[in-house]
C-alpha positions as CSV (number, residue, x, y, z in Angstrom):
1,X,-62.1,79.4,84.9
2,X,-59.0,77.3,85.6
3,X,-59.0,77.3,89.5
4,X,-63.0,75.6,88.4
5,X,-61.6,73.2,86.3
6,X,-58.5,72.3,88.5
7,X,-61.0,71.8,91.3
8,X,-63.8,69.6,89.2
9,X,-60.7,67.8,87.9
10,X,-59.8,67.1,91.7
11,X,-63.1,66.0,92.4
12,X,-63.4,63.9,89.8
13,X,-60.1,62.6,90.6
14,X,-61.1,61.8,94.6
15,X,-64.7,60.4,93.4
16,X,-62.3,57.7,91.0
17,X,-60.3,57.0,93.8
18,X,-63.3,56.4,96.4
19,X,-65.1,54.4,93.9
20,X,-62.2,52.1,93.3
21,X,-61.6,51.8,97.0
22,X,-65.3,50.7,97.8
23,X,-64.7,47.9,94.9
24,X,-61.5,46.7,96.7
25,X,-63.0,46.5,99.5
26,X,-66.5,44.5,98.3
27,X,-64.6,42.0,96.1
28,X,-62.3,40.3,98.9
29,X,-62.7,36.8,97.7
30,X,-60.0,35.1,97.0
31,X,-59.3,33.6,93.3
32,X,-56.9,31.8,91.4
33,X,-56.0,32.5,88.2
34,X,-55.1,30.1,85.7
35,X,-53.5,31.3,82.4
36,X,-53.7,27.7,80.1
37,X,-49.2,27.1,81.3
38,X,-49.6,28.3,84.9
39,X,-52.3,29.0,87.4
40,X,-51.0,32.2,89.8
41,X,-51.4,32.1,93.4
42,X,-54.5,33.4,94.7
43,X,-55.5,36.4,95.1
44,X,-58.3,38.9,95.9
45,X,-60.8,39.4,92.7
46,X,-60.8,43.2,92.8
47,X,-56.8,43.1,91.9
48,X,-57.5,40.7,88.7
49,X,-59.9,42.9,87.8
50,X,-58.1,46.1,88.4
51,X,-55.2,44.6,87.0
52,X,-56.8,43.5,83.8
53,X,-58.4,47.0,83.3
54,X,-54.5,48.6,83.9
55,X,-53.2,46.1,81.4
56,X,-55.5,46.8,79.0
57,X,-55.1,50.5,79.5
58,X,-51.3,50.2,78.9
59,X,-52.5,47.6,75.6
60,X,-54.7,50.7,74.4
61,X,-52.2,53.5,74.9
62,X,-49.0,51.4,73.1
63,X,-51.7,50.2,69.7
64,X,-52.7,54.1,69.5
65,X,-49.1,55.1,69.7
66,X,-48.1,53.2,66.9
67,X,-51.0,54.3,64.7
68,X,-50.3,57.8,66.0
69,X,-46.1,57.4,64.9
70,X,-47.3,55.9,61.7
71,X,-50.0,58.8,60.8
72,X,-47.3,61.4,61.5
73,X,-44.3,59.6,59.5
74,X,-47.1,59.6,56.9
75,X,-47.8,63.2,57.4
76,X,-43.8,64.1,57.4
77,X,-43.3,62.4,54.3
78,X,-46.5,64.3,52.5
79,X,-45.5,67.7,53.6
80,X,-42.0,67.5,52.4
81,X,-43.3,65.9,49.4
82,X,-45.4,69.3,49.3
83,X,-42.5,71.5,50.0
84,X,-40.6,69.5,46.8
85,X,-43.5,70.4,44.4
86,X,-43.8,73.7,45.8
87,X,-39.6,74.6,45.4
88,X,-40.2,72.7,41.9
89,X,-43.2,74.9,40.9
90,X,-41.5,78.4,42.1
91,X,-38.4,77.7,40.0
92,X,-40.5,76.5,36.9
93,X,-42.1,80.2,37.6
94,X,-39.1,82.0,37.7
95,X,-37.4,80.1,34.7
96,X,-40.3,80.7,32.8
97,X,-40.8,77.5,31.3
C-alpha cells in the first residue's frame, strides 16, 4: 500500500511539474509589471503568474499558522484550566467538604 501511494504521489508530482512546464513554455510574452510606486522590468507572463500563485501560497500558509498558534494557545490555556478544576475537585473529594 505505501510503495502505491509513494508511486501515485510521484506521478502526481511529474504530471505538476509537466503541466507547469508546458505553461512556461506557452506564455513567453513579455510584460511589465507596474505595482502603483514602480513598474518592474519586463518579464515573461508565466513567471508573474507563477510567482503570484507562490506568493499567495506562502500568504496562505503564514494567515493559517497564526490561526493555528492562536487555536492551540487557546487549547493550552483550556486544558490546564481543566487540569486546575480537576486537582481542585479531587482534593474537595478527599477533604470531604
Amino acid at each position: 500500500m505505501r510503495l502505491i501511494r509513494s508511486i501515485l504521489v510521484l506521478l502526481l508530482l511529474l504530471l505538476v511539474l509537466a503541466i507547469g512546464l508546458l505553461f512556461t513554455i506557452q506564455n513567453d510574452v513579455l510584460v511589465p509589471l507596474n505595482v502603483l510606486v514602480a513598474e518592474l522590468p519586463a518579464q515573461r507572463l508565466s513567471t508573474w503568474i507563477i510567482l503570484s500563485f507562490f506568493l499567495g501560497g506562502l500568504a496562505g500558509l503564514a494567515a493559517s499558522s497564526l490561526v493555528i498558534l492562536r487555536l492551540q494557545a487557546s487549547r493550552l490555556r483550556s486544558r490546564r484550566l481543566l487540569n486546575a478544576q480537576k486537582a481542585k475537585f479531587e482534593k474537595s473529594k478527599l477533604t470531604g467538604s
